[in-house]
ROZAKE-870651 format. One record per atom (N, C-alpha, C, O): residue number from 1; residue in one letter; x, y, z. Coordinates in Angstrom, 3 decimals, decimal comma. Layout:
REM residues N
PT   n res        x        y        z
PT NUM   A        X        Y        Z
...
***
This chain:
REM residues 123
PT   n res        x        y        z
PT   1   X  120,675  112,638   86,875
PT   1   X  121,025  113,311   85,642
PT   1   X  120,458  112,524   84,457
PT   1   X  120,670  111,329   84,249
PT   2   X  119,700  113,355   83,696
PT   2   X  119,259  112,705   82,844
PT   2   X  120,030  112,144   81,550
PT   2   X  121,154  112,573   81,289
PT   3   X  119,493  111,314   80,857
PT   3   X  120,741  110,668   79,872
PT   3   X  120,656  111,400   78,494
PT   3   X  119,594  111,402   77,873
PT   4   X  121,884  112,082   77,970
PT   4   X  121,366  112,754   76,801
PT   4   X  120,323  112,154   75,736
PT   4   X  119,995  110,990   75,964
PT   5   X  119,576  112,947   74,270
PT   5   X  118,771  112,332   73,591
PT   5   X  119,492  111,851   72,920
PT   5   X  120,580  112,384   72,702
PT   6   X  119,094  110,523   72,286
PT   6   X  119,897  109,945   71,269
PT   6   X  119,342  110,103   70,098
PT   6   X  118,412  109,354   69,803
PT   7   X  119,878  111,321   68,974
PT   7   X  119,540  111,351   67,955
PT   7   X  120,273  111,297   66,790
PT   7   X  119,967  112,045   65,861
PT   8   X  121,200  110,522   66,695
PT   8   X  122,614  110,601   65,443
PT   8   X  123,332  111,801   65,369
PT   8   X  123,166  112,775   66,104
PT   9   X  124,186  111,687   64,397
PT   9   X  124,011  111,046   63,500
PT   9   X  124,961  109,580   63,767
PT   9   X  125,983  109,464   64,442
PT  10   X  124,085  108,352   62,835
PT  10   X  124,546  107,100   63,101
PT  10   X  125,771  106,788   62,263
PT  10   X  126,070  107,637   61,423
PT  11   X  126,338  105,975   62,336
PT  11   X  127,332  104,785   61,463
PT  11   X  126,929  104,284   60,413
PT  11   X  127,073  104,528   59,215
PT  12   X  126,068  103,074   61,395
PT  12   X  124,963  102,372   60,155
PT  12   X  123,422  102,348   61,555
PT  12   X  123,197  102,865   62,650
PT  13   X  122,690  101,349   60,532
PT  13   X  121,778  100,995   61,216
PT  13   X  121,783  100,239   62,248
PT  13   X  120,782  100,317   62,961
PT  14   X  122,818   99,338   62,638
PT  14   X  122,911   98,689   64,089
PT  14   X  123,310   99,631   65,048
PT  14   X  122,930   99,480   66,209
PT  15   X  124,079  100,660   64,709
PT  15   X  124,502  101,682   65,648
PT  15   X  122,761  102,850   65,908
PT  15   X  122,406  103,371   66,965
PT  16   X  122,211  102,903   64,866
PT  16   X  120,941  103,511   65,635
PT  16   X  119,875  102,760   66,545
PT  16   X  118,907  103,240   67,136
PT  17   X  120,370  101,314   66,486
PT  17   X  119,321  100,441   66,362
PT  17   X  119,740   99,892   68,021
PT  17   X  118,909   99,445   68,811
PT  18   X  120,873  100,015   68,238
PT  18   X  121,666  100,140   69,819
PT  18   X  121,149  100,824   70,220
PT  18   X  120,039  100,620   70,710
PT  19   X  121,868  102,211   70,181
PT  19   X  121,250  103,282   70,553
PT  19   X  120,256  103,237   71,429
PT  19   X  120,388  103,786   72,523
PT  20   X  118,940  102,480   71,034
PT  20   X  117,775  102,822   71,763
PT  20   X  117,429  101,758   72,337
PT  20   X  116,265  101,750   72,738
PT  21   X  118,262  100,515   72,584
PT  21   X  118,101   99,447   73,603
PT  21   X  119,374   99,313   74,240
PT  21   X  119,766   98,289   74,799
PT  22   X  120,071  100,503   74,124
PT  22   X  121,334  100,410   75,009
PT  22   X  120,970  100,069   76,538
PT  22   X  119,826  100,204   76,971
PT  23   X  121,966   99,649   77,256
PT  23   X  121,458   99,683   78,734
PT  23   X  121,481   97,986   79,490
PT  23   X  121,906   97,192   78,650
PT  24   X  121,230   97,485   80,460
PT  24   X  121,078   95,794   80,347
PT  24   X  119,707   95,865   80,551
PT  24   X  119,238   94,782   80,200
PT  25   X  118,729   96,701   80,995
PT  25   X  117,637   96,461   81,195
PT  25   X  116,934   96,172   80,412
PT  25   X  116,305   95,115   80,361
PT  26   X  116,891   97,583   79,203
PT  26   X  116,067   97,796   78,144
PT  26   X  115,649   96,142   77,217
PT  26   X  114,465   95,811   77,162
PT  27   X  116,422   95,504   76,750
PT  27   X  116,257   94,593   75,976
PT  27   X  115,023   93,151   76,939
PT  27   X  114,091   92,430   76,585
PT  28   X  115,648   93,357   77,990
PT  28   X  114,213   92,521   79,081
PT  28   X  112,875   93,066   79,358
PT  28   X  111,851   92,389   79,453
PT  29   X  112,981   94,598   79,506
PT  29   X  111,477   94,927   79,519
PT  29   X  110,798   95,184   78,123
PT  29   X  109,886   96,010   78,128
PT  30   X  111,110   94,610   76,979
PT  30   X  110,729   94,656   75,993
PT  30   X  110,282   93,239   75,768
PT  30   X  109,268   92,875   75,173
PT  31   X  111,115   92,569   76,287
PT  31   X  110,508   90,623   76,362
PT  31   X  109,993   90,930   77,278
PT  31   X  109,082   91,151   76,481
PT  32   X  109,306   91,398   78,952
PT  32   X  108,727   90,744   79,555
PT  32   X  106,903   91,474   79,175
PT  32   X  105,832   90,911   79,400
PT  33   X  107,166   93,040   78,474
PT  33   X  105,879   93,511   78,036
PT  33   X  105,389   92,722   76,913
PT  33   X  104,202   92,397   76,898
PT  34   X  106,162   92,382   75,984
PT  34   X  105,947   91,090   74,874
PT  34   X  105,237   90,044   75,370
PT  34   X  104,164   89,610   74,951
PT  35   X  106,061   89,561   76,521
PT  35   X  104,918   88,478   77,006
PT  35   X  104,189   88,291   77,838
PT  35   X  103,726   87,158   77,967
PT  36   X  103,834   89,275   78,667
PT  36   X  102,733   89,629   79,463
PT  36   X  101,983   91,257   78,674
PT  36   X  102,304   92,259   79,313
PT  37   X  101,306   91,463   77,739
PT  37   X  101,139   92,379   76,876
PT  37   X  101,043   93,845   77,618
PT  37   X  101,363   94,778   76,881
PT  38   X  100,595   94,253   79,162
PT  38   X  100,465   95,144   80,105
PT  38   X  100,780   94,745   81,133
PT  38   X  100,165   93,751   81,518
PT  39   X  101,764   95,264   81,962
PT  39   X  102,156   95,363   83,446
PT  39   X  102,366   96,628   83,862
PT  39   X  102,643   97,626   83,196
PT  40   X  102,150   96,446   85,465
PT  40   X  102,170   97,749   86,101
PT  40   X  103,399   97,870   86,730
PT  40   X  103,986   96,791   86,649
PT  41   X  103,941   98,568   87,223
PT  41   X  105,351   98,923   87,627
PT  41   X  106,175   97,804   88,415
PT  41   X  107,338   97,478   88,179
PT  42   X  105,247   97,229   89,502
PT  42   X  105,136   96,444   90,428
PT  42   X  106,107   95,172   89,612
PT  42   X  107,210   94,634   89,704
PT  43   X  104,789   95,128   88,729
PT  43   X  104,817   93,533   88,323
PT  43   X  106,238   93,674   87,170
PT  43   X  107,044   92,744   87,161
PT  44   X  106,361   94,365   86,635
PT  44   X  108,159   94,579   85,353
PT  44   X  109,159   94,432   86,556
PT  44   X  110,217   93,838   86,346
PT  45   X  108,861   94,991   87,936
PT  45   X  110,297   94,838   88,468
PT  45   X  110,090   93,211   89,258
PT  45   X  111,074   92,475   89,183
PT  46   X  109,083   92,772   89,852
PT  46   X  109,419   91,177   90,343
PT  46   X  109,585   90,418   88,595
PT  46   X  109,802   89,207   88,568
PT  47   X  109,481   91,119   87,334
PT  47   X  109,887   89,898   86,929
PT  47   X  110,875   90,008   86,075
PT  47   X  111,137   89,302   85,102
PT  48   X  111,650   91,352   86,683
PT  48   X  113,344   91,400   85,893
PT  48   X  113,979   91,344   87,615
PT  48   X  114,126   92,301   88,375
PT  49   X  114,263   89,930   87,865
PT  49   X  115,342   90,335   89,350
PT  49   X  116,597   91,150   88,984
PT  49   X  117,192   91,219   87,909
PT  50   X  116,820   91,704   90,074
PT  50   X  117,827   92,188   90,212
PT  50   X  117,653   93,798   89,560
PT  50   X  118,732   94,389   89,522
PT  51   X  116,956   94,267   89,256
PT  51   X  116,451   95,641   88,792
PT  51   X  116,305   96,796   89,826
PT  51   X  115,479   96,729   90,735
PT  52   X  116,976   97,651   89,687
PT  52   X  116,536   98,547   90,691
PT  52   X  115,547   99,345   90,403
PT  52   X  115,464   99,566   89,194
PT  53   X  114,746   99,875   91,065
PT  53   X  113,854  100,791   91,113
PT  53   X  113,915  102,158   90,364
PT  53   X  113,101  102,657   89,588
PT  54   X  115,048  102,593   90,793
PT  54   X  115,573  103,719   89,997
PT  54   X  115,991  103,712   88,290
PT  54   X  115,751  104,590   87,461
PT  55   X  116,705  102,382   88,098
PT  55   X  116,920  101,765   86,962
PT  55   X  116,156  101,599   85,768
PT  55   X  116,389  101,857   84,588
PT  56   X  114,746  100,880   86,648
PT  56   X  113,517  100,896   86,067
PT  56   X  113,093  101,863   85,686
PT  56   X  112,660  101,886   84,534
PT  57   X  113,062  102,682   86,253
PT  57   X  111,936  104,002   86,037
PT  57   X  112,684  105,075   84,807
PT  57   X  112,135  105,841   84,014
PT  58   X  114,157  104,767   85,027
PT  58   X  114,961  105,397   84,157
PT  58   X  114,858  105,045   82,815
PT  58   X  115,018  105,878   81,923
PT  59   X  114,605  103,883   82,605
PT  59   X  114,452  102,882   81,110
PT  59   X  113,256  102,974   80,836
PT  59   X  112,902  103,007   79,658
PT  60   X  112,399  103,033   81,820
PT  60   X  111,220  103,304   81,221
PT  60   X  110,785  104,416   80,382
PT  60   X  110,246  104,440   79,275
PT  61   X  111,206  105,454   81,300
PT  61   X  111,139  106,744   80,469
PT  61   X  111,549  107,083   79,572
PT  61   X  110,851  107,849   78,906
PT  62   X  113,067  106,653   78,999
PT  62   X  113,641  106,456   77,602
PT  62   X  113,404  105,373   76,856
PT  62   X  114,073  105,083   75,864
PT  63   X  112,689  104,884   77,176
PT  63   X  112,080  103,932   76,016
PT  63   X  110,114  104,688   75,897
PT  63   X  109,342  104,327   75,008
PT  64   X  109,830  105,460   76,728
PT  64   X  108,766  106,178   75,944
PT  64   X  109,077  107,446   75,443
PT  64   X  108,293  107,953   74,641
PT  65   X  110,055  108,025   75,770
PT  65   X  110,642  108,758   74,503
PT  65   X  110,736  108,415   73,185
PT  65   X  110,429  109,133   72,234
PT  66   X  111,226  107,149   73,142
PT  66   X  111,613  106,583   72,104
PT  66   X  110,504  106,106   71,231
PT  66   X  110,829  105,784   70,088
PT  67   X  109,432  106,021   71,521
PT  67   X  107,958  105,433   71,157
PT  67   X  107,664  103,475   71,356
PT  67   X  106,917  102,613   70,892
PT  68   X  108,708  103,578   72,266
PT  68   X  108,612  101,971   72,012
PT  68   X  107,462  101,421   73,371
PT  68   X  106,767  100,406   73,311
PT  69   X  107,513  102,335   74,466
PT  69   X  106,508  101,959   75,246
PT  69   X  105,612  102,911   75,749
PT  69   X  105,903  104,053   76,104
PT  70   X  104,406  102,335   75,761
PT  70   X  103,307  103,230   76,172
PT  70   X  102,837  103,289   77,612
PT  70   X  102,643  102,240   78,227
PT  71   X  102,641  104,507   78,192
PT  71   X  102,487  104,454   80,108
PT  71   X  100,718  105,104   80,011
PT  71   X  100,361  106,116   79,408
PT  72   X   99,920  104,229   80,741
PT  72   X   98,610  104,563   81,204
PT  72   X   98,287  105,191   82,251
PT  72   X   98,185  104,444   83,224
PT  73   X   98,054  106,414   82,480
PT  73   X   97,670  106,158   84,225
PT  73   X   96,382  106,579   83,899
PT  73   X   95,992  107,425   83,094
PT  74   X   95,642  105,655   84,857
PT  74   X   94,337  105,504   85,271
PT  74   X   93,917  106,325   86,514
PT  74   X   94,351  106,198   87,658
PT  75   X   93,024  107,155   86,077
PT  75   X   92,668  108,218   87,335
PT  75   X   91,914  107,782   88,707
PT  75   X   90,774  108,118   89,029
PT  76   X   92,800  106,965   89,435
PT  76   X   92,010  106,454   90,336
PT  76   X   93,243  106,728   91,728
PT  76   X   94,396  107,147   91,826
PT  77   X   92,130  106,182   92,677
PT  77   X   92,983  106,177   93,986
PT  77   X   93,380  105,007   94,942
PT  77   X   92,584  104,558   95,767
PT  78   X   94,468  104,605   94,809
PT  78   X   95,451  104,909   94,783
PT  78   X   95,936  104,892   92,936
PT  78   X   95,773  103,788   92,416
PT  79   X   96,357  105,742   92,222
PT  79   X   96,934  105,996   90,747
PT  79   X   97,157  104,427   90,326
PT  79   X   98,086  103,790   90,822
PT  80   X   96,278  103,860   89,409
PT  80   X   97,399  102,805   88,574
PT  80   X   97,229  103,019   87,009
PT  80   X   96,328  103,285   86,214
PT  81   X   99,073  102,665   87,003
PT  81   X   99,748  102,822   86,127
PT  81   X  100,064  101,797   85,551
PT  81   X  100,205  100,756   86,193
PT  82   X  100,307  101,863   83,789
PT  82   X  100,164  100,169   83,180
PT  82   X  101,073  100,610   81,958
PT  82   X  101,076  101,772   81,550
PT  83   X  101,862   99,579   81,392
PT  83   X  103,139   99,915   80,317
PT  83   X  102,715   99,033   79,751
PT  83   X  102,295   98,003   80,279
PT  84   X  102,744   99,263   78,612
PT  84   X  102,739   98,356   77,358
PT  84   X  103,404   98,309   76,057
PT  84   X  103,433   99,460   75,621
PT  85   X  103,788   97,737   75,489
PT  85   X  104,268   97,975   73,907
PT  85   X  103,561   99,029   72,809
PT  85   X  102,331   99,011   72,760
PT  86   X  104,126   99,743   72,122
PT  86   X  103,739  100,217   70,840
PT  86   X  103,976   99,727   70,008
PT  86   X  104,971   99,002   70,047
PT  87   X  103,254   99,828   68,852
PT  87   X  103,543   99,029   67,814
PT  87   X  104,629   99,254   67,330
PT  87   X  104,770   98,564   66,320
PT  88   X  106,024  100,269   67,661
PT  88   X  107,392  100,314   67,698
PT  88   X  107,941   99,558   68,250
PT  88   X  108,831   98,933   67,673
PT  89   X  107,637   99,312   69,569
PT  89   X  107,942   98,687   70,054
PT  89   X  107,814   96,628   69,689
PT  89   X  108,391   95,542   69,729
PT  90   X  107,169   97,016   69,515
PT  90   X  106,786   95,351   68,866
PT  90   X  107,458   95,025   67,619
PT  90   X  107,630   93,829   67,380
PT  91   X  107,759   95,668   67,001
PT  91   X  108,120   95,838   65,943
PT  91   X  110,182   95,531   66,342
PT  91   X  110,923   94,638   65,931
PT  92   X  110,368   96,296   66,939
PT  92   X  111,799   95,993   67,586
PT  92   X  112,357   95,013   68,520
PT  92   X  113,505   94,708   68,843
PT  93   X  111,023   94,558   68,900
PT  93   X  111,032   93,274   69,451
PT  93   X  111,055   92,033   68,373
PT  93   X  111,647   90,960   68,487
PT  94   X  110,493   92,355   67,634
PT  94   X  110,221   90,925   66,396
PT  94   X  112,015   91,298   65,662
PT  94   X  112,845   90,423   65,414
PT  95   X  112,170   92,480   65,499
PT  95   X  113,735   92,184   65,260
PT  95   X  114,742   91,854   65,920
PT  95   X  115,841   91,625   65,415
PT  96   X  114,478   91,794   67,128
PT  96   X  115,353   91,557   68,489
PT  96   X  115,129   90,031   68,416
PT  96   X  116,038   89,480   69,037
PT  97   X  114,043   88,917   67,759
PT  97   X  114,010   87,934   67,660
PT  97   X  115,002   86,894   67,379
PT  97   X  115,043   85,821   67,981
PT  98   X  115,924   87,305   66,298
PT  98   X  117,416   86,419   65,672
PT  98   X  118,344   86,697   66,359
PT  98   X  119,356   86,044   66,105
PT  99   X  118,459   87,739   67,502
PT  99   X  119,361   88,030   68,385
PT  99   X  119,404   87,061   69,220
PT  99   X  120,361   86,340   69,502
PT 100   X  117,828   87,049   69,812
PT 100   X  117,711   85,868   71,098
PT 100   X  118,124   84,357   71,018
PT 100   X  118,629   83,576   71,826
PT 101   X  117,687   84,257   69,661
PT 101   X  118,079   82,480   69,093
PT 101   X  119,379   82,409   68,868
PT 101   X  119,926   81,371   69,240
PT 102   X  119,894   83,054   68,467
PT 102   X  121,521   83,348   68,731
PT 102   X  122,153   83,669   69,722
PT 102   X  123,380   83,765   69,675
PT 103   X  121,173   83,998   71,269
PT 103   X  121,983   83,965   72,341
PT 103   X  121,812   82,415   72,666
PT 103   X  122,719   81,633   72,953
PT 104   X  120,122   82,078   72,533
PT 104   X  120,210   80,447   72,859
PT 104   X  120,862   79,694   72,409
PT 104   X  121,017   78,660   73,058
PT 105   X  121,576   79,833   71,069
PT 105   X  122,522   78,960   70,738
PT 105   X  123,597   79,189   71,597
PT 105   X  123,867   78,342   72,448
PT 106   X  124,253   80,223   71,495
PT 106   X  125,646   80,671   72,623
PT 106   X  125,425   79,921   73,773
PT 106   X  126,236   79,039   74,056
PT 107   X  124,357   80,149   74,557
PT 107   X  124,106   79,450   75,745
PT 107   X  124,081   78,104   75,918
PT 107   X  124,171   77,578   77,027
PT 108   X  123,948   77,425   74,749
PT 108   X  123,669   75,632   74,061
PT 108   X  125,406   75,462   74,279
PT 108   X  126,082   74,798   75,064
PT 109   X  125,694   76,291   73,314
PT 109   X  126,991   75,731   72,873
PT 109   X  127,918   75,735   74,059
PT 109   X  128,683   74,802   74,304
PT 110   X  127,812   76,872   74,813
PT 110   X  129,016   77,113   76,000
PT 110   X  128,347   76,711   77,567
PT 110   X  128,949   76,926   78,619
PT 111   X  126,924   76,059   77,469
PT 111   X  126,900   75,358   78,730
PT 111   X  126,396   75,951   79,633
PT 111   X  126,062   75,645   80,777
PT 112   X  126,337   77,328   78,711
PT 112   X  125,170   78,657   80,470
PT 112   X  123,977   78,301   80,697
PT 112   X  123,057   78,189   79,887
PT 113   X  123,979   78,082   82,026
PT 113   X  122,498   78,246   82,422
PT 113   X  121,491   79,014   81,999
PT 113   X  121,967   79,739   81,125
PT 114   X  120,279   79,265   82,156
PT 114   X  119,668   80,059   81,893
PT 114   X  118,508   80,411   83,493
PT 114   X  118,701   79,815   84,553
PT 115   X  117,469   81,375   83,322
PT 115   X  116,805   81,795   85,021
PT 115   X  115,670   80,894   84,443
PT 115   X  115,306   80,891   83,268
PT 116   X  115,226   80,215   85,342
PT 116   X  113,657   79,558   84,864
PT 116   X  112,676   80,932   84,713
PT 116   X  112,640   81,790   85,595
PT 117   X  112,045   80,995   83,714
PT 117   X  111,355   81,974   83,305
PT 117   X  110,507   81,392   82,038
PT 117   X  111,054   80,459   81,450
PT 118   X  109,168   81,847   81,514
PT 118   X  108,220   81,971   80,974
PT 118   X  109,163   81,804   79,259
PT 118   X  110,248   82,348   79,053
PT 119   X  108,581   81,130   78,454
PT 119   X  109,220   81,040   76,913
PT 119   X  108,690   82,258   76,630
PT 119   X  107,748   82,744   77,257
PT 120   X  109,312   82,840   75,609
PT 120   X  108,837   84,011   74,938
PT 120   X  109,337   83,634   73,704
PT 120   X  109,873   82,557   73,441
PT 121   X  108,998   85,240   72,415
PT 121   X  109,591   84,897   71,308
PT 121   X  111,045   85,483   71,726
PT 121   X  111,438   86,055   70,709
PT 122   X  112,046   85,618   72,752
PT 122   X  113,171   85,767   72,240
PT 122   X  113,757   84,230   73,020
PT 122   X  114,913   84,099   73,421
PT 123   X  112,974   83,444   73,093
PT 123   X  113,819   81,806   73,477
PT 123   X  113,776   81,407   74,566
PT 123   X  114,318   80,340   74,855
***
């Protein structure tokens, strides 16, 4: 079942601004296209563990609704397919930036681990 469109009306601007990274996925495949600039389906799910397949494909698609990611397919055989950021997308990522340094602090302060993974701009 598909997930209704999210089109307001909003609160304020953090409530539209949710809205379209609601989800636990959404906010990681926006850091991992950030820092690998194109991946193919394959490669977004070995590098969000724990992602399901179905999950994926679900976020994906509402986040190119949304204009934040762009899907390639290349007319070949076997089909490959490649996701990347829009410049919406990038753009919501560079604001998603003071979020992340503010989770790294949370994480400083209260002692959480973190997954060994690649620095990005969200920390």
């Amino acid at each position: 079942m598909a997930k209704a469109p999210r089109r307001g009306p909003y609160i304020c601007g953090i409530d539209a601004a949710l809205d379209v990274v609601s989800g636990k996925w959404k906010g990681l495949i926006l850091w991992e296209l950030n820092a690998h600039r194109v991946r193919r389906f394959a490669q977004l799910r070995r590098g969000l563990p724990g992602v399901s397949e179905k999950m994926l494909t679900q976020h994906l698609r509402e986040m190119q609704e949304d204009g934040l990611v762009h899907r390639e397919v290349y007319a070949e055989v076997p089909p490959r397919v490649e996701y990347s950021l829009t410049e919406h997308g990038r753009t919501l990522n560079q604001a998603l930036g003071p979020l992340g340094a503010w989770g790294v602090e949370r994480m400083r302060r209260e002692g959480f681990a973190a997954v060994d993974v690649a620095e990005t701009s969200y920390g």
